[in-house]
C-alpha positions as CSV (number, residue, x, y, z in Angstrom):
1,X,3.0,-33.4,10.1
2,X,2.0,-31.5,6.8
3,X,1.7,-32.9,3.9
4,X,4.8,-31.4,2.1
5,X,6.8,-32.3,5.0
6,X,5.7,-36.2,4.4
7,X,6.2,-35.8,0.5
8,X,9.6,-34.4,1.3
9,X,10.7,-37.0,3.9
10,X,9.1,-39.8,1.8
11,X,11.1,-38.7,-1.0
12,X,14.3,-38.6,0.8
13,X,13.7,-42.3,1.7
14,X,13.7,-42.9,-2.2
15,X,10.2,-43.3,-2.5
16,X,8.7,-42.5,-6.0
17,X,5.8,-39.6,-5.1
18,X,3.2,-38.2,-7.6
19,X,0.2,-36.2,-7.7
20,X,-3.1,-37.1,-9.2
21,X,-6.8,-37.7,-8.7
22,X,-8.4,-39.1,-5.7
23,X,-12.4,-39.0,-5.3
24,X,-13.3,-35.6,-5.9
25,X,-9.9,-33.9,-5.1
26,X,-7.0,-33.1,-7.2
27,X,-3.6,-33.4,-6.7
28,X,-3.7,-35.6,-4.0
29,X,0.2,-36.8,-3.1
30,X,0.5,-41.1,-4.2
31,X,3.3,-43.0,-3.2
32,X,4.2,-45.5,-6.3
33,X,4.6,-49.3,-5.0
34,X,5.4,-52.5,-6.8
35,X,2.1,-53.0,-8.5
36,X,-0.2,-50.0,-7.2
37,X,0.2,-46.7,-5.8
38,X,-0.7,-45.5,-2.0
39,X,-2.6,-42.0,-1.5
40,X,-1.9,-39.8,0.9
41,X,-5.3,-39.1,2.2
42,X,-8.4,-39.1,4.4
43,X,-11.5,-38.2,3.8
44,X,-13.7,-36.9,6.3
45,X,-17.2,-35.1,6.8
46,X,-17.9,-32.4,8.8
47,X,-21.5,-30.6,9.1
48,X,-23.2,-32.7,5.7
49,X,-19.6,-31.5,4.2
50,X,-17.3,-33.8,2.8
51,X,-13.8,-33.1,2.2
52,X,-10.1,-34.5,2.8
53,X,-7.5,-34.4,5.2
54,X,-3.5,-35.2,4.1
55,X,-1.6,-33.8,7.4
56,X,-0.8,-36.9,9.3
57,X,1.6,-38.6,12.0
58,X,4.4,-39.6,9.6
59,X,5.2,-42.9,12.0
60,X,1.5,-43.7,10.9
61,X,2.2,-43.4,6.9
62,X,5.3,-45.1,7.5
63,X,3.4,-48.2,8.8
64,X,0.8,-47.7,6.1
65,X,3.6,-47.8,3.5
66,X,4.5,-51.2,5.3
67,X,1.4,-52.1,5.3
68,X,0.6,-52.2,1.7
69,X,3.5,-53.4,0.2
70,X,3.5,-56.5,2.8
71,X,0.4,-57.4,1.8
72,X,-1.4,-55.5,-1.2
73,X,1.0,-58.2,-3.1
74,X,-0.6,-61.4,-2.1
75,X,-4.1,-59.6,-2.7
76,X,-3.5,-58.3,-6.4
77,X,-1.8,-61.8,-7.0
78,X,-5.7,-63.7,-6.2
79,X,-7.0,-61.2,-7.8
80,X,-5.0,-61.8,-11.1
81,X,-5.4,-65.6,-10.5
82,X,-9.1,-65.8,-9.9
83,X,-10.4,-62.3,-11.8
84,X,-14.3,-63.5,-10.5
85,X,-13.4,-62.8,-6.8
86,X,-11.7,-59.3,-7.5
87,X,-15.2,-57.7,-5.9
88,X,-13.9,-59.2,-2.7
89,X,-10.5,-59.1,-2.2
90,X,-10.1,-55.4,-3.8
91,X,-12.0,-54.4,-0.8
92,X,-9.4,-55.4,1.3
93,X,-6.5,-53.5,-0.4
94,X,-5.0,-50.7,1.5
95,X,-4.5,-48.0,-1.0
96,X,-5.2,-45.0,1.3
97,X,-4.6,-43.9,4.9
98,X,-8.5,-44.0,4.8
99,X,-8.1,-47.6,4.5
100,X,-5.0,-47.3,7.0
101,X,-7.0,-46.2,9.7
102,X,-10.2,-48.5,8.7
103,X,-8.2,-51.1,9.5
104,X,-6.4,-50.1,12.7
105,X,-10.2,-49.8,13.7
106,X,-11.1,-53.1,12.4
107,X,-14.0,-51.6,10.5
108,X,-15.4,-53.9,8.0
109,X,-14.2,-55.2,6.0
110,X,-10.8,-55.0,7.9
111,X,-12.4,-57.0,10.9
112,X,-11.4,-60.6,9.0
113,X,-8.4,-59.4,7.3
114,X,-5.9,-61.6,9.5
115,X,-7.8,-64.6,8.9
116,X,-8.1,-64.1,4.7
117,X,-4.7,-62.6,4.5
118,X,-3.4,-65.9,6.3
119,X,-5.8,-68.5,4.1
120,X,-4.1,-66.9,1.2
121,X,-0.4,-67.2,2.5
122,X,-1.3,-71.0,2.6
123,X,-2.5,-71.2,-1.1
């Protein structure tokens, strides 16, 4: 689905969208959560070339969204309790669909998330 397609249907469902700077692009569509905002974006390389993709499978973004404000939460709360560790759990925020689909691959360091997100639950 294109991207103003998303922004439209995402703004129908009542979510707050803005525009702003991600990496090297601007205007990149972020969806505004409790706490953080989500981008709407990929990047990929092609040929030595780097650029980004935003047309995506809206079911995808949907789970994304879910995603991130299931967990993104527990995250951002260690990381405001224990500001020493942020190197390692801001990793394992999801504030992309680049991180989306890093972790549907179980790329690092997405191949442990269960396991942390659990030990955190607990604490």
């Amino acid at each position: 689905m294109k991207s103003a397609n998303i922004v439209k249907r995402l703004e129908k469902e009542r979510y707050k969208i803005f525009y702003k700077k991600w990496g090297y692009w601007d205007n990149i569509p972020h969806v505004q959560l409790e706490g953080f905002d989500f981008a709407i974006v990929e990047r990929v390389w092609s040929d030595g070339w780097q650029g980004c993709r935003m047309d995506f499978i809206y079911n995808h973004v949907q789970e994304a969204l879910y995603l991130a404000q299931k967990n993104n939460p527990i995250l951002l709360k260690k990381i405001e309790q224990v500001p020493l560790e942020k190197g390692y759990y801001a990793r394992l925020l999801i504030l992309s669909m680049q991180d989306y689909y890093s972790y549907q691959k179980k790329r690092y360091p997405f191949d442990e998330y269960y396991k942390v997100i659990e030990k955190l639950k607990r604490i």
